[in-house]
Structures are given as structure tokens and as C-alpha cells.
C-alpha positions as CSV (number, residue, x, y, z in Angstrom):
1,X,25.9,4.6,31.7
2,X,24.4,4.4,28.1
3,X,22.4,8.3,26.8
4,X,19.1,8.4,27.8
5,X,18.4,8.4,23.9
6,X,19.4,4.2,23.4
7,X,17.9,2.9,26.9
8,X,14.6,2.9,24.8
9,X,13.8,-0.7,23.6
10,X,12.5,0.7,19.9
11,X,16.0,0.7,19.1
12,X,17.9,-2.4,18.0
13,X,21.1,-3.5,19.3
14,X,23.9,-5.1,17.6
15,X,26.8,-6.7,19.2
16,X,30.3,-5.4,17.4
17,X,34.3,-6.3,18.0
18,X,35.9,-3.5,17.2
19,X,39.5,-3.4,15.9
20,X,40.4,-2.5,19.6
21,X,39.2,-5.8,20.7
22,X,36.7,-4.2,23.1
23,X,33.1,-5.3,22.3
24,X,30.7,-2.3,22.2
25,X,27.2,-2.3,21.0
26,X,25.7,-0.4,18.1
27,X,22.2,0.8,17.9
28,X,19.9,1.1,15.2
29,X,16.2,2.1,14.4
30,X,13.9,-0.8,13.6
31,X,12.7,-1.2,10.2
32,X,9.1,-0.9,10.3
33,X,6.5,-3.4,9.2
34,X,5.9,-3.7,5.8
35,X,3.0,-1.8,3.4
36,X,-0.3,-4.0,3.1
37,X,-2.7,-3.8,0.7
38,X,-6.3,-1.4,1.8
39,X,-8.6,-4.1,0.8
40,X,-7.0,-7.7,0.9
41,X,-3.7,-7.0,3.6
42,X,-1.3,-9.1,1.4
43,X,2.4,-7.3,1.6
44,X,2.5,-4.9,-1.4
45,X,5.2,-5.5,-4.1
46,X,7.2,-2.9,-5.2
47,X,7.0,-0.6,-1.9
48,X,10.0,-0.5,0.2
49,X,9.9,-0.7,4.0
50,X,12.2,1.7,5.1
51,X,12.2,4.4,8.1
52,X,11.2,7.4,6.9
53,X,14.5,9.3,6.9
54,X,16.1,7.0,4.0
55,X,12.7,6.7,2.2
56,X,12.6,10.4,2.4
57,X,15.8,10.4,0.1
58,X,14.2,8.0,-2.7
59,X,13.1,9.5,-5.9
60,X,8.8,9.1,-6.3
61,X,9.5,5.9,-8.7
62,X,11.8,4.2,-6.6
63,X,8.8,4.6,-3.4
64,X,6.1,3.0,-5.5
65,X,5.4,1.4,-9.0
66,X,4.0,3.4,-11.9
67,X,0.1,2.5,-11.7
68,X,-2.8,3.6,-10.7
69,X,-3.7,2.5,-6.9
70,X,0.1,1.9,-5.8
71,X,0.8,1.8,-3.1
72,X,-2.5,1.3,-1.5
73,X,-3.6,-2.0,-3.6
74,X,-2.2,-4.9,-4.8
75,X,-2.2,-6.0,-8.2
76,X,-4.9,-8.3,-7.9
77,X,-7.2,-5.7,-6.0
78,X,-6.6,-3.1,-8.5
79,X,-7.7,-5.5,-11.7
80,X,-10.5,-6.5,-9.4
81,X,-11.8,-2.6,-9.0
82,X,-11.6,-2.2,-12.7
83,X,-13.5,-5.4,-13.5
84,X,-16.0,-3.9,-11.6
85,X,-16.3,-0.4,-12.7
86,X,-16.0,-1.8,-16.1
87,X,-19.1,-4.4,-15.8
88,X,-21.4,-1.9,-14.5
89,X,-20.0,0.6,-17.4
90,X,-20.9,-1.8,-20.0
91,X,-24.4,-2.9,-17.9
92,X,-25.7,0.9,-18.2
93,X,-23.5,1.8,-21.8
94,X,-24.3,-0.9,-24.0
95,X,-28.6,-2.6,-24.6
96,X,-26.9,-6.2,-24.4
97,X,-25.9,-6.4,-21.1
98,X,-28.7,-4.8,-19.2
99,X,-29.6,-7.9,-17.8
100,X,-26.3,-8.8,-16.7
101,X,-26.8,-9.4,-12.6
102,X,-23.8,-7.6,-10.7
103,X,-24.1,-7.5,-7.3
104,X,-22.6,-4.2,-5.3
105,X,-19.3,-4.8,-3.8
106,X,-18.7,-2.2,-0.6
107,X,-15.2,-3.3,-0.4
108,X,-13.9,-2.0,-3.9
109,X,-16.5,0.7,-4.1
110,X,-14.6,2.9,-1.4
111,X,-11.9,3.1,-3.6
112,X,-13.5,4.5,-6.4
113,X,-14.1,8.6,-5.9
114,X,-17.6,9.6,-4.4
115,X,-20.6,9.6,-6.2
116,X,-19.4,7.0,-9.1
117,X,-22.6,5.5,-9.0
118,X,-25.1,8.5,-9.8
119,X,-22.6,9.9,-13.1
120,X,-23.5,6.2,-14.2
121,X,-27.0,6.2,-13.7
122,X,-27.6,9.6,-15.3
123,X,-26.2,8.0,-18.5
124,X,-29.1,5.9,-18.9
């Protein structure tokens, strides 16, 4: 009878020959699903998928890329977000842009930190 421990079906099971000639089967813990971005839910680069006992043993720069927003954003998320902080920095910093139209996007916004929008304001 197999231990109650590998009768679960969130293990995987592997066929093996060993050198005896008897063929016994291995189990293994699934890998689980790969990191998505927060906003879009493309597959993030640079972010292994491991279980969390061997990603446990990876240094911090081996678990996610140096930049701001890994790990939750993708690349093209995060240049997005500071495209959009930056236009409404330059719409309420500098005379020549105040009648540059920017419309508020929710989506980006709830990754900036809380109350973004009143310190810019106040500037005025």
C-alpha cells in the first residue's frame, strides 16, 4: 500500500526503472503556476516559479530583477505608471503644459502609494 502522504493527487508521479529492474514510481510536488503581472496578467520575466522550499534557498536577486515594481509588474506596466505619474508632474510643475488633457487611469493609480494625487495638487 502506498503512505497516506503520496495517495494525494497534488503530487506528481514519475515512472522509474531502477538498476534492479523493478519499476517503482517517484513522486514529486508540482511546480506551481507562474507569477503574472497585477495590472496586465502577462507571465513576468525574470521571476522563477519554484515551490517555495527551493525558492526559499535563492538569494533576493536571484527571486526578482533589480527595479522598482518587480515582481508585481511587468516591464511595460511599470514604464506605463511612470509615464503617467510623470505627465501629471509636468501638467501641475511646469506653465506649458497646463492644458495638457490626461485623463485618470484607476488601473495604474493603485499602484502608486495613497494620497499621490493631493501632494500634487498642493504644488500648484
Amino acid at each position: 500500500m502506498v503512505a497516506p502522504q503520496y495517495r494525494s493527487r497534488s503530487k506528481k508521479r514519475k515512472k522509474v526503472k531502477v538498476p534492479g529492474g523493478a519499476t517503482v514510481t517517484h513522486y514529486k510536488k508540482k511546480k506551481p503556476s507562474k507569477h503574472v503581472c497585477g495590472r496586465c496578467g502577462k507571465p513576468l520575466t525574470g521571476v522563477p516559479n519554484k515551490i517555495p522550499s527551493e525558492l526559499k534557498k535563492l538569494s533576493k536577486t536571484e527571486k526578482i530583477p533589480k527595479r522598482p515594481y518587480a515582481g508585481v509588474l511587468c516591464t511595460e506596466c511599470t514604464d506605463k505608471l511612470f509615464r503617467y505619474r510623470t505627465r501629471f508632474e509636468a501638467k501641475n510643475n511646469y506653465p506649458e503644459y497646463t492644458d495638457l488633457e490626461i485623463r485618470r487611469d484607476l488601473t495604474i493609480e493603485r499602484y502608486l502609494p495613497l494620497n499621490w494625487w493631493d501632494n500634487l495638487s498642493n504644488k500648484e
